[in-house]
ZAMARGU-4260 file (C-alpha; in steps of 0.2 Angstrom, whole numbers, plus 5000, padded with zeros to 4 digits):
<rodrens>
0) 4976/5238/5083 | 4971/5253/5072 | 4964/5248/5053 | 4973/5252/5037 | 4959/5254/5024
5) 4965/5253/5004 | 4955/5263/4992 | 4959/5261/4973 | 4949/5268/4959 | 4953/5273/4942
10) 4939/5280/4928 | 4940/5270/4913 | 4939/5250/4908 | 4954/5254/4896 | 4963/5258/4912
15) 4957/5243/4920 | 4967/5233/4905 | 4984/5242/4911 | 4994/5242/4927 | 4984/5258/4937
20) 4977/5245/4950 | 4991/5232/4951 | 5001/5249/4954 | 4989/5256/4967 | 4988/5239/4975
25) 5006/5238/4978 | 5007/5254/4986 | 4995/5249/4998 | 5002/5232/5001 | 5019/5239/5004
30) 5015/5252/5015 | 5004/5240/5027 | 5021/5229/5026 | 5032/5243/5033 | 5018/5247/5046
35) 5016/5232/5057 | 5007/5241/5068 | 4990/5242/5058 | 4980/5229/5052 | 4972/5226/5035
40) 4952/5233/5035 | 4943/5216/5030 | 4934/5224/5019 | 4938/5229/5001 | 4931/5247/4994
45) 4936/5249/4974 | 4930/5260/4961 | 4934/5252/4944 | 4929/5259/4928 | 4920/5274/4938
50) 4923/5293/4936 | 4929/5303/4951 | 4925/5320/4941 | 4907/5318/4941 | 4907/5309/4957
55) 4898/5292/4953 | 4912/5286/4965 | 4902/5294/4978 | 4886/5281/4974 | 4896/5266/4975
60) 4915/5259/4982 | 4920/5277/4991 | 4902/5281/4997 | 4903/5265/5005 | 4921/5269/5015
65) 4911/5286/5020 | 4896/5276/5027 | 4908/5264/5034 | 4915/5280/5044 | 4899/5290/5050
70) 4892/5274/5056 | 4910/5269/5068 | 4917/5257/5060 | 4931/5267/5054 | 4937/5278/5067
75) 4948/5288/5076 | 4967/5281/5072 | 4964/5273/5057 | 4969/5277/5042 | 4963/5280/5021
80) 4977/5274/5009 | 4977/5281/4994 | 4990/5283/4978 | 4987/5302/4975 | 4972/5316/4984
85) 4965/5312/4967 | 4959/5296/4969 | 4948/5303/4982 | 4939/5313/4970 | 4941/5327/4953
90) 4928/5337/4958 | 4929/5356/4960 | 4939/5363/4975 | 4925/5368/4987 | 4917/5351/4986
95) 4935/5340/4987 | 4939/5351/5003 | 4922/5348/5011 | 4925/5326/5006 | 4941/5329/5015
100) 4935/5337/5030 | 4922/5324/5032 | 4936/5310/5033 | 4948/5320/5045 | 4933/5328/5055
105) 4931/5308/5060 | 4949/5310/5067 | 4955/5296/5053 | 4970/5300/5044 | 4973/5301/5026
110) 4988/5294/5018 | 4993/5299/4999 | 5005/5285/4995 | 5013/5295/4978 | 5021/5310/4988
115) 5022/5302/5007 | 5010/5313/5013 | 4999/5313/5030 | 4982/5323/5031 | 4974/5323/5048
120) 4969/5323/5062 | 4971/5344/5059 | 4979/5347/5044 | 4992/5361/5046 | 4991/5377/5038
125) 5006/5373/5027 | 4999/5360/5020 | 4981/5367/5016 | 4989/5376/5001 | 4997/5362/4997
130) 4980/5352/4995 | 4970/5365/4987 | 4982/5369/4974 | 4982/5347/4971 | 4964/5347/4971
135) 4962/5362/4959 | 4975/5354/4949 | 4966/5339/4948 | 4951/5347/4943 | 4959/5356/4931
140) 4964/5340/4921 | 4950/5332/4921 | 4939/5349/4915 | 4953/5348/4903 | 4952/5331/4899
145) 4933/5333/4897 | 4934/5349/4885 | 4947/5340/4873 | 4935/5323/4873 | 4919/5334/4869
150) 4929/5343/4854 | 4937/5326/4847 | 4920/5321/4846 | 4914/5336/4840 | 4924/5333/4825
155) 4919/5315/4823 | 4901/5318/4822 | 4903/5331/4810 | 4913/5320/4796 | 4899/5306/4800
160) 4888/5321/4796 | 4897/5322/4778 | 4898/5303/4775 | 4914/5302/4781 | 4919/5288/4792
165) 4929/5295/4806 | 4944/5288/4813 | 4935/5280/4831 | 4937/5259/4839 | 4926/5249/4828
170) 4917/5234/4833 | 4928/5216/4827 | 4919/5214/4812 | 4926/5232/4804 | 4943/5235/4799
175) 4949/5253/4805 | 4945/5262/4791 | 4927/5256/4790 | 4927/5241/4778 | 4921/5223/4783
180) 4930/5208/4788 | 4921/5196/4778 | 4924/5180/4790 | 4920/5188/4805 | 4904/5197/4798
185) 4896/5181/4792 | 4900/5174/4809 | 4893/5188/4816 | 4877/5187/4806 | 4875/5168/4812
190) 4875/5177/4830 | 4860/5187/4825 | 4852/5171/4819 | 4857/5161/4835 | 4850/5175/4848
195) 4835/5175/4837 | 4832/5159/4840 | 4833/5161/4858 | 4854/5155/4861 | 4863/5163/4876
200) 4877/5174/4877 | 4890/5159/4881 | 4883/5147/4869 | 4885/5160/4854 | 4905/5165/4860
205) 4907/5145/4860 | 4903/5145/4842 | 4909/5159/4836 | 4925/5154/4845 | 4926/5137/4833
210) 4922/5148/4818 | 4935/5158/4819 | 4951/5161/4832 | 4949/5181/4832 | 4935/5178/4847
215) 4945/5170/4859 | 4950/5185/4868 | 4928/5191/4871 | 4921/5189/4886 | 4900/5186/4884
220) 4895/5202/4890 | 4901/5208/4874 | 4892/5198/4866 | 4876/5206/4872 | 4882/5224/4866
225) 4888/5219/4849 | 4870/5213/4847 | 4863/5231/4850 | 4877/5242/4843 | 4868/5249/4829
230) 4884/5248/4819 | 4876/5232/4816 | 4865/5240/4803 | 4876/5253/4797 | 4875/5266/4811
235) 4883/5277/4820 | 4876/5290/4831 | 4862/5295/4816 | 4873/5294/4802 | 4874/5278/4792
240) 4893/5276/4788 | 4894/5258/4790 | 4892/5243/4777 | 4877/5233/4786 | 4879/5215/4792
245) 4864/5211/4796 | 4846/5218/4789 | 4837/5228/4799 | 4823/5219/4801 | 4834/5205/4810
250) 4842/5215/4819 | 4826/5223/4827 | 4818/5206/4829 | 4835/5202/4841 | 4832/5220/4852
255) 4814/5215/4853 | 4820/5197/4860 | 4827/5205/4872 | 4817/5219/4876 | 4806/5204/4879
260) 4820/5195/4889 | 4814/5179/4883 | 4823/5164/4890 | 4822/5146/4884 | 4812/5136/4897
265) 4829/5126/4899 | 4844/5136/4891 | 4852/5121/4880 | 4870/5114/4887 | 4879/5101/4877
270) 4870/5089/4870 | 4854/5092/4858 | 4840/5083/4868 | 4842/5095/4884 | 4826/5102/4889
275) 4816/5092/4878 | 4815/5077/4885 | 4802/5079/4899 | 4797/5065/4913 | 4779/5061/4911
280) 4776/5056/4928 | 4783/5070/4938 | 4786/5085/4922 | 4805/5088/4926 | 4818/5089/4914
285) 4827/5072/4908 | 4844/5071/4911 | 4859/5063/4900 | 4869/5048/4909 | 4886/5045/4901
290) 4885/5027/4899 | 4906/5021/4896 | 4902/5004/4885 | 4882/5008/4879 | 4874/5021/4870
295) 4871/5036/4880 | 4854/5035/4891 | 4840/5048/4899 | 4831/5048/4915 | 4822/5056/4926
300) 4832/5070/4936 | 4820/5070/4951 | 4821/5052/4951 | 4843/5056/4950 | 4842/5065/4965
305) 4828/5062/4975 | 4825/5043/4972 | 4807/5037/4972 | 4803/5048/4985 | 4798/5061/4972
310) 4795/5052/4956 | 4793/5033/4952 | 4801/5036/4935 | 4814/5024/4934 | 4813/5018/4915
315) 4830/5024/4906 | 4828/5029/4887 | 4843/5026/4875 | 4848/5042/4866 | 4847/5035/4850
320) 4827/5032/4853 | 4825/5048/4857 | 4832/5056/4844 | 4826/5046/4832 | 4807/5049/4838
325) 4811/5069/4840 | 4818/5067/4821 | 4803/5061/4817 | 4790/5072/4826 | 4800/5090/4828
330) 4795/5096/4810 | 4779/5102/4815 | 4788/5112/4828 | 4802/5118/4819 | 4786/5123/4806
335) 4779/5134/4820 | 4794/5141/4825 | 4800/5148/4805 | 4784/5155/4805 | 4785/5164/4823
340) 4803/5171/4814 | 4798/5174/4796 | 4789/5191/4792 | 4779/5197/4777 | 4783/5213/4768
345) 4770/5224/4778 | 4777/5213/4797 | 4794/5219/4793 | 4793/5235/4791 | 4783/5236/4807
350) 4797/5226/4816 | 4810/5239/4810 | 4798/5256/4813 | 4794/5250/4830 | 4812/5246/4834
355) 4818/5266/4828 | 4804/5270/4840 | 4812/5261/4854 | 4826/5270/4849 | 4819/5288/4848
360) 4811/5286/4864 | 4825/5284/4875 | 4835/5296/4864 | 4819/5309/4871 | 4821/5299/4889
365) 4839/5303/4892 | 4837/5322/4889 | 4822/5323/4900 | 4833/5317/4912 | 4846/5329/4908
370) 4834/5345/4907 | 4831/5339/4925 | 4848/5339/4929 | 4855/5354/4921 | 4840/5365/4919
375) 4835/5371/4902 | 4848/5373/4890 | 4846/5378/4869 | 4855/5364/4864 | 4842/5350/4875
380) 4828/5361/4867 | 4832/5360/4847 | 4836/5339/4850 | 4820/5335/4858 | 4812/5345/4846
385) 4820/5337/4830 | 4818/5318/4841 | 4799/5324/4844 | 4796/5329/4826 | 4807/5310/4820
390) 4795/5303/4832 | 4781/5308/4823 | 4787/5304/4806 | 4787/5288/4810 | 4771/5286/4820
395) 4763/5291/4804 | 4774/5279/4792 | 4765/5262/4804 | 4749/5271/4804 | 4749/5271/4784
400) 4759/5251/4783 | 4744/5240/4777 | 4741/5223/4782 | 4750/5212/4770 | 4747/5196/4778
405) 4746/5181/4767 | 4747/5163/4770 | 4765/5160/4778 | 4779/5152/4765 | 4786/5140/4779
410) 4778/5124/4773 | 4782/5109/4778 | 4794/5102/4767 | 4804/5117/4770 | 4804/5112/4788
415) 4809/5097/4784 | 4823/5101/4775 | 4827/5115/4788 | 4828/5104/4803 | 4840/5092/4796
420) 4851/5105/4790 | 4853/5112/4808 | 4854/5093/4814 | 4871/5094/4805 | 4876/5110/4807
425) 4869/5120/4820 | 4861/5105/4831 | 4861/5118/4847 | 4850/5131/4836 | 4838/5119/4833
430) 4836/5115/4850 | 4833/5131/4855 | 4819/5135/4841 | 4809/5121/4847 | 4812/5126/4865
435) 4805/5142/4856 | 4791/5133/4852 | 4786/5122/4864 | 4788/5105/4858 | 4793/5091/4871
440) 4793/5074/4872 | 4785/5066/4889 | 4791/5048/4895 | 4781/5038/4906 | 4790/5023/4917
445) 4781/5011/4906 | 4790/5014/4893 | 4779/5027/4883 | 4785/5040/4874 | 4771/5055/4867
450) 4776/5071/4858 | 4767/5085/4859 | 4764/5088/4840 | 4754/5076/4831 | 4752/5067/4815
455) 4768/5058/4815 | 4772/5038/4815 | 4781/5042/4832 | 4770/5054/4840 | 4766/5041/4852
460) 4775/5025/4855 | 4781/5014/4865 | 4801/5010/4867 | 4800/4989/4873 | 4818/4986/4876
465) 4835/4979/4867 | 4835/4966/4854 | 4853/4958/4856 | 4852/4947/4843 | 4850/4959/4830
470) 4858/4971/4841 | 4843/4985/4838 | 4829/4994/4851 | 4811/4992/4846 | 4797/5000/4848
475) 4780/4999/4844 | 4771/5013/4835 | 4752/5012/4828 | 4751/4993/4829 | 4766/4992/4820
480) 4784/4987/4829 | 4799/4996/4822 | 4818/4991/4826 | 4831/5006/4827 | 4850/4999/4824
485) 4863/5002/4836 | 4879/5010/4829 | 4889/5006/4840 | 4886/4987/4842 | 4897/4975/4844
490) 4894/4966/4828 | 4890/4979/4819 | 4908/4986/4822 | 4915/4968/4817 | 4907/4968/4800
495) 4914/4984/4797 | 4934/4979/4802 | 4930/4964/4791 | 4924/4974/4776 | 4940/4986/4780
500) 4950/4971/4779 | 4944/4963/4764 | 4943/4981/4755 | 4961/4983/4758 | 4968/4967/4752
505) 4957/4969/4735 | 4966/4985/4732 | 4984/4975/4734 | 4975/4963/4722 | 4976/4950/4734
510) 4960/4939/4730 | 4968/4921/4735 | 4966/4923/4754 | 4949/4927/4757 | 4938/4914/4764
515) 4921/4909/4764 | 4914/4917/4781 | 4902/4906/4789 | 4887/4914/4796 | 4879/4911/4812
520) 4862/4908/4816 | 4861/4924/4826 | 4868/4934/4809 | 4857/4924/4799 | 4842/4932/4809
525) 4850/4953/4808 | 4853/4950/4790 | 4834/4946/4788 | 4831/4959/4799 | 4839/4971/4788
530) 4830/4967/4774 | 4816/4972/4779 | 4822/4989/4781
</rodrens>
């Protein structure tokens, strides 16, 4: 049974919002339903989002249904569905009628959907006029199209030119005649920070979906190009016509990140210790086990899934140990991290130079290419001069920044006072700047527990297992052993729905019910416990 082979395409992601490929794919679906006697082609060839008048279609879905012919596996009797001849292409006559003849010269048939029309095995002389005047009509549109695109752009850079800000799609954080959302940018800015400190695409949407509902709709690829629209700064084109909602300086310290395509070790998921609890036995990451009536646990996730055969870790360490000890001993991290991120005076003008440089260079880059393409042209020649001579400029302006570097501001105090901020508020942007920086904390099956900064009263401890009495872990630290509470003990949550009780019977002014409370010898032992901390 002969194939039916479906080729849709249409040039622009706009399109792809709208009905051109749910229409194209009905046409195709309908047609095969009215012809039982072919049989859907299982494969699928698409061009979506690609232009069919400079024949990048050619490089991708359609070049691959050609292949697909010359090499057999489309052949003779089979036949090319398409909506209109211009979905096969919109470039100039000649080279349209030589795509065709390739197809037909193969004895497979093509089918235009729109108009009903059959071209092949031979097409008939009636219809060759027919074709060439679709074609050049085709072509004309899009040249058209082009021409019209070229001057409303034309027209745009000119008022940009004046300091006028043109009437163009603006990124989310600019209202359409150029002013600021100021919700949005700040949420924005706190992107910039969050990708500086080494966050994922994902991870940023996620916040910036809870900061504000107007990012629901984004996908995380956009993410990536909001962070290098130069808009960002002010931009567009060469023209700064836009308030700026970052400062340079950050946002050249992002495109670096990425032209550096740094990654965290361990790209942080949803809770805070993720990638920085290592096993000290075997080096893999620790893994949080969801524990339904306990605190929340870590172990070993070779041991998870490989069993002893890989690691003989099998000590689990409460969550709340663990944070408490990296609370304890991540400053110093955190420390190294502001200062990798802080600049001096002199630093950030370097980040911002080098960054324009970047810039420059594959402005100069991208006509190269072009002079390649097209030859010499006056216009290519007056650009590269101008970007050559900018270049220049700018070589000269890092030759003569002098070495400002002083002692760093970021003490420790300040990291201090940082990290427990971000505990609060940003917990996932703390966990990446120590990722950032290293820091981990290795746990051996004996229960010890060593971070990799120094100088703490945690730095190297020992976790020795769960005093139910007082309902707290303990560890030992230096000679000394420490006791961390559990929260979420048992009576611990009944001396609070006591305390609730008798707090709401003293504001009815109810004092004659309460009751001596006799205390156990087991409460006796906590409360002295807690007095000593």
């Amino acid at each position: 049974m002969p194939y039916a082979v479906g080729y849709a395409r249409f040039s622009s992601t706009k399109q792809g919002k709208g009905s051109s490929l749910s229409r194209q794919q009905e046409l195709i679906s309908e047609w095969i339903e009215n012809n039982k006697g072919y049989q859907i082609y299982p494969k699928k060839f698409e061009d979506l989002g690609r232009s069919a008048s400079k024949g990048d279609h050619l490089k991708h879905g359609f070049g691959k249904l050609l292949e697909a012919i010359e090499q057999g596996e489309i052949k003779e009797g089979d036949v090319i569905l398409v909506e209109a001849i211009d979905r096969i292409g919109r470039l100039p006559e000649m080279q349209m009628i030589s795509l065709i003849d390739q197809i037909v010269s193969a004895k497979v048939q093509i089918i235009t959907l729109q108009d009903g029309c059959t071209y092949g095995p031979i097409i008939k002389s009636e219809q060759i006029w027919s074709l060439v005047g679709k074609v050049q009509q085709a072509y004309m549109y899009s040249a058209s199209l082009s021409e019209r695109v070229k001057a409303s752009y034309k027209r745009r850079e000119a008022l940009a030119m004046n300091g006028i800000i043109p009437k163009r799609r603006t990124p989310i954080w600019l209202n359409s005649d150029g002013t600021v959302k100021p919700d949005i940018a700040e949420a924005m800015k706190g992107a910039f920070e969050d990708a500086l400190s080494g966050i994922g695409e994902r991870r940023i949407l996620k916040r910036l979906i809870q900061s504000n509902t107007a990012f629901e709709t984004i996908n995380p690829s956009t993410i990536r190009r909001w962070l290098t629209n130069r808009i960002a700064i002010g931009y567009w084109k060469d023209y700064k016509i836009y308030p700026s909602i970052v400062s340079d300086e950050l946002f050249y310290q992002v495109q670096k990140r990425f032209n550096d395509e740094y990654k965290p070790p361990t790209a942080p998921r949803t809770h805070f210790l993720s990638g920085l609890i290592k096993c000290g036995d075997c080096g893999a990451n620790m893994q949080v086990k969801i524990n339904k009536n306990s605190p929340f646990t870590m172990r070993c996730t070779t041991r998870c899934v490989y069993g002893d055969l890989r690691c003989k870790n099998s000590k689990s360490f409460p969550v709340p140990v663990l944070l408490h000890v990296c609370y304890d001993t991540a400053t110093g991290a955190v420390e190294k991290a502001m200062q990798n991120i802080e600049l001096s005076s002199s630093q950030k003008k370097l980040i911002v130079i080098d960054g324009q440089l970047r810039d420059v260079g594959e402005k100069i880059n991208n006509i190269v290419q072009s002079l390649e393409k097209y030859g010499p042209l006056p216009e290519l020649d007056r650009k590269i001069v101008s970007l050559s001579e900018q270049r220049n400029k700018l070589e000269r302006e890092k030759l003569l920044i002098t070495n400002d570097t002083v002692e760093n501001v970021s003490k420790y105090d300040t990291a201090w006072d940082y990290q427990h901020e971000l505990i609060a508020d940003h917990p996932m942007r703390l966990n990446a700047l120590l990722q950032s920086s290293g820091y981990q904390i290795d746990c051996y099956s004996g229960g010890l527990m060593v971070a990799n900064t120094s100088g703490n009263d945690f730095s190297k401890c020992v976790y020795e297992g769960y005093n139910r009495k007082i309902q707290a872990y303990k560890i030992s630290a230096r000679g000394n052993v420490h006791h961390i509470t559990n929260r979420d003990g048992s009576l611990t949550k009944e001396r609070l729905e006591r305390f609730k009780t008798m707090l709401a019977r003293q504001r009815t002014g109810d004092t004659t019910t309460f009751k001596a409370i006799e205390t156990s010898a087991a409460e006796l032992e906590m409360y002295e416990f807690y007095s000593t901390i």
